[in-house]
C-alpha positions in Angstrom: -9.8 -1.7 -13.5 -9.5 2.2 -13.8 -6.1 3.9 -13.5 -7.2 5.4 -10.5 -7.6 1.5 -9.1 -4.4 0.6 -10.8 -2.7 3.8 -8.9 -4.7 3.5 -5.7 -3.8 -0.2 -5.1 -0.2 0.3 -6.0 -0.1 2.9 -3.3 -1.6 1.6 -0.4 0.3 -2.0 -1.1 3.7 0.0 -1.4 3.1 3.1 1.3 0.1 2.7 3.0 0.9 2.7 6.5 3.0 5.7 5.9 1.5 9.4 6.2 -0.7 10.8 3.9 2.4 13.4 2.4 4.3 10.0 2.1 1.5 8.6 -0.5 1.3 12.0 -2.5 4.6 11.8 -3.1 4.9 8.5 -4.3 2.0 9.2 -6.3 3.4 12.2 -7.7 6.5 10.5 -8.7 4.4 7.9 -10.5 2.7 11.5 -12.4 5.8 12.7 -13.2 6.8 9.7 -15.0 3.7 9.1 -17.0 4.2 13.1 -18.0 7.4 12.4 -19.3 6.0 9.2 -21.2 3.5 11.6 -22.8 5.9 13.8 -24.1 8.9 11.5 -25.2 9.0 8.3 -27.0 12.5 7.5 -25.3 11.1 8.3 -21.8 7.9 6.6 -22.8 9.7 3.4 -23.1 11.6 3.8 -20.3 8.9 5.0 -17.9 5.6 3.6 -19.1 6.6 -0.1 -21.6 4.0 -0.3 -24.2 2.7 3.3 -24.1 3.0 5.9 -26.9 3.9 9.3 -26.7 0.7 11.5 -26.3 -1.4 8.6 -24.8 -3.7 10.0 -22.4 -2.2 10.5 -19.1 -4.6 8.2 -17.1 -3.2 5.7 -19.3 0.3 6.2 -18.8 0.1 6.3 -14.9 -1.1 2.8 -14.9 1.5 2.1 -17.3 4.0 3.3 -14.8 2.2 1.8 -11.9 3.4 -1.7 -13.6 6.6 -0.7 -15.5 9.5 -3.4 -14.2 11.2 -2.8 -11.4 9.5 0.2 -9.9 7.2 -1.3 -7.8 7.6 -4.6 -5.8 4.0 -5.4 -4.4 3.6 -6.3 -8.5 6.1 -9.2 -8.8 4.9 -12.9 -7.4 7.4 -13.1 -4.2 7.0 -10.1 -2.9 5.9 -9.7 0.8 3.8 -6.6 -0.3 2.1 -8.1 -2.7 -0.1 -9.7 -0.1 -1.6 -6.0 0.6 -2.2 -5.6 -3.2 -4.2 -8.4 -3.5 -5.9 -7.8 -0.2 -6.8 -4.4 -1.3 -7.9 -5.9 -5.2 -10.3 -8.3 -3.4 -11.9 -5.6 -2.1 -10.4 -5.6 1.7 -11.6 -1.7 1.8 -10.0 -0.1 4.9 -9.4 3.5 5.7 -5.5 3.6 4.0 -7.1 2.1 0.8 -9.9 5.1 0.9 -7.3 7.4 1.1 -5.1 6.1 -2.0 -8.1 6.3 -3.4 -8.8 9.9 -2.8 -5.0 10.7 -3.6 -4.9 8.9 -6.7 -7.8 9.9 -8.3 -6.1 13.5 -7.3 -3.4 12.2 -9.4 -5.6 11.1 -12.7 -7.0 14.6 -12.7 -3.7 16.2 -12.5 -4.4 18.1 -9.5 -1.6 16.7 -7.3 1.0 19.2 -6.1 4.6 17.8 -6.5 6.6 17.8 -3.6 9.4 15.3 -5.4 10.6 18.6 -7.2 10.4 15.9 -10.2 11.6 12.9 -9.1 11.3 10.1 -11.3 13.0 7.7 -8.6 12.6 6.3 -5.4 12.8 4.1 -2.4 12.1 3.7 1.4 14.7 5.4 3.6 15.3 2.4 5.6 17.0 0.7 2.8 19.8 2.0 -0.1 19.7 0.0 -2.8 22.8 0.2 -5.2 21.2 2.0 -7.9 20.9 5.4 -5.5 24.7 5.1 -4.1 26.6 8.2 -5.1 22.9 9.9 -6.2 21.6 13.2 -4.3 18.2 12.5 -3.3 15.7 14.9 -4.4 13.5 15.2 -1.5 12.5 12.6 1.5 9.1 12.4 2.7 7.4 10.2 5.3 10.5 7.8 5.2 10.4 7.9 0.8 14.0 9.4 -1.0 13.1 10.9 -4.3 15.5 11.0 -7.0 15.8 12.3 -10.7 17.6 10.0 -12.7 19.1 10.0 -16.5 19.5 6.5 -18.1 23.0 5.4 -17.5 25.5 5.0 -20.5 24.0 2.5 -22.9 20.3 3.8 -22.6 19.9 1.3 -19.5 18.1 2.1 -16.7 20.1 1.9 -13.4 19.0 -1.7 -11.9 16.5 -1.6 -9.1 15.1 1.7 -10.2 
């Protein structure tokens, strides 16, 4: 499976019935963390686990697509993770066509950033703990974008 696939299934599991600026932006996000993974071993560990700085960037956004805790449809449990293996199987719809489009928009590098950054996120309708007290970034088709540091420690705040 391509990073595109990787991407492109991660997308339509986690925002696929949302609009199409929705799905950039969550792709985006997922781009801005595998740029920071290319150009920091700190933030390589932290945004794409088992990468090395200056890995190619196709490499890191798949890397980033599966890092802990950043998406759910990836972890056995998840409701969403129905719609990632639906879409895996080869369940082709018109959402999936479009993450498809988007993210290999994304493996090229040729996806604006609307995020201003973000290296964060989750859906609107919820607030996890993690993003109490944060100032979102941006919101987008019912996605808050955030930019956050590691907390004291070097830990990542939970849920991120």
């Amino acid at each position: 499976m391509t990073a595109a696939d990787l991407l492109a299934l991660t997308l339509r599991a986690e925002a696929g019935e949302r609009p199409v600026r929705a799905i950039e932006a969550l792709a985006a996000m997922v781009a801005n963390r595998a740029r920071r993974a290319m150009a920091d071993a700190a933030d390589c560990a932290r945004f794409a686990p088992g990468g090395r700085p200056g890995e190619a960037l196709a490499m890191l956004l798949a890397r980033a697509c599966r890092a802990p805790f950043l998406f759910g449809c990836w972890r056995l449990g998840d409701p969403r993770r129905a719609a990632l293996l639906a879409a895996a199987q080869g369940a082709e719809d018109a959402a999936l066509a479009m993450c498809r489009r988007i993210a290999q928009r994304a493996v090229a590098g040729a996806l604006p950033d609307h995020t201003g950054g973000a290296t964060h996120w989750h859906a609107a309708e919820a607030l996890p703990g993690w993003a109490i007290g944060q100032v979102p970034l941006a919101e987008i088709g019912g996605l808050v974008f955030y930019r956050l540091e590691q907390v004291a420690g070097g830990r990542e705040p939970p849920g991120a």
